[in-house]
N, C-alpha and C positions, 0 to 999 in steps of 0.2 A: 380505755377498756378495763384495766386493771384496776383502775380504781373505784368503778363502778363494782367490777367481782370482790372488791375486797370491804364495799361496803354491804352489799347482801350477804357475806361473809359473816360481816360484826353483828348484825341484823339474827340472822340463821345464830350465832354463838350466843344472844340471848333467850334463847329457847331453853326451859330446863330438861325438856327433851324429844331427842330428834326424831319425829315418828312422821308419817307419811300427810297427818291430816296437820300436826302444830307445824309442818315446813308448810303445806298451801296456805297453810290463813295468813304465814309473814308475808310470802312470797305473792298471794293474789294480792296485798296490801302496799304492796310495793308499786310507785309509778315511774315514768320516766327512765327505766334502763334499757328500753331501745335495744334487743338483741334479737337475732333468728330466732335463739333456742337455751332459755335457762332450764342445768339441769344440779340436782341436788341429791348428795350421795351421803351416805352412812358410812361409817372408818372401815368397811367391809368392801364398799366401793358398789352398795346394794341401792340402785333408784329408790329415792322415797318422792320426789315429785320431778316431770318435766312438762316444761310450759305446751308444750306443742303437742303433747299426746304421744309421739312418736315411739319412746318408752316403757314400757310396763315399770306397775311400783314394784319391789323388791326384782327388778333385773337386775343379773350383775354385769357389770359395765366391765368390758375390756378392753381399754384405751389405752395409746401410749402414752405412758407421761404419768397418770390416773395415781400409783403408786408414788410415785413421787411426790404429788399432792399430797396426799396420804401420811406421808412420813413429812411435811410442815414445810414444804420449797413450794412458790409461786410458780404458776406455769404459764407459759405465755407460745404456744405456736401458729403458724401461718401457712397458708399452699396457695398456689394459682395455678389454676387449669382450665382451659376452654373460656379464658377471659372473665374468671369468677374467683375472687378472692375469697378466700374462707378464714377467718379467724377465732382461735380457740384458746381461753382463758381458761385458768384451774387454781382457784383459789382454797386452802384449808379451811374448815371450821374448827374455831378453838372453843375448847370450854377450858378455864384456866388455860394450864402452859400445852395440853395435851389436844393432838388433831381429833378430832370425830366426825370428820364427814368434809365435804368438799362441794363446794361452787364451782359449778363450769356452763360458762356463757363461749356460745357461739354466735359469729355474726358473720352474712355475708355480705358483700358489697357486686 
């Protein structure tokens, strides 16, 4: 799973810039990464697209961990409840050495 987030990552860091409409056309461009729910953020932690609708564009996300992405650590967490596994990736977006935004792939099982 991380590897998958951290290649929509390198993907999203060739963008020259991160706007709501250049993250859909990499990210509808994208096949085979198989998640519940890709969602893609701004170094503000502001929605600029999620695959499922579920988010508005410029929401800002308050997730744990979210920040920490943010600042250029991989995030990787997991729950089970009521016989449902949920897991949650949180990859950086770099342009050069510097974060701008963040990949976060959920999937459930």
């Amino acid at each position: 799973m991380m590897n998958r987030t951290q290649h929509v990552s390198i993907q999203m860091g060739s963008i020259d810039q991160l706007t709501p409409n250049s993250v859909a056309d990499v990210a509808l461009g994208l096949t085979r990464i198989n998640v519940t729910q890709l969602i893609i953020t701004d170094k503000t932690g502001a929605v600029l697209y999620c695959s499922d609708g579920a988010l508005s564009i410029g929401e800002q996300l308050n997730k744990p961990y979210l920040q920490q992405a943010l600042n250029g650590y991989d995030i990787f967490n997991w729950d089970y409840h009521s016989g449902l596994m949920r897991s949650e990736a949180m990859v950086p977006i770099y342009k050069g050495t510097q974060p701008v935004g963040c990949v976060i792939f959920y999937t459930s099982l």
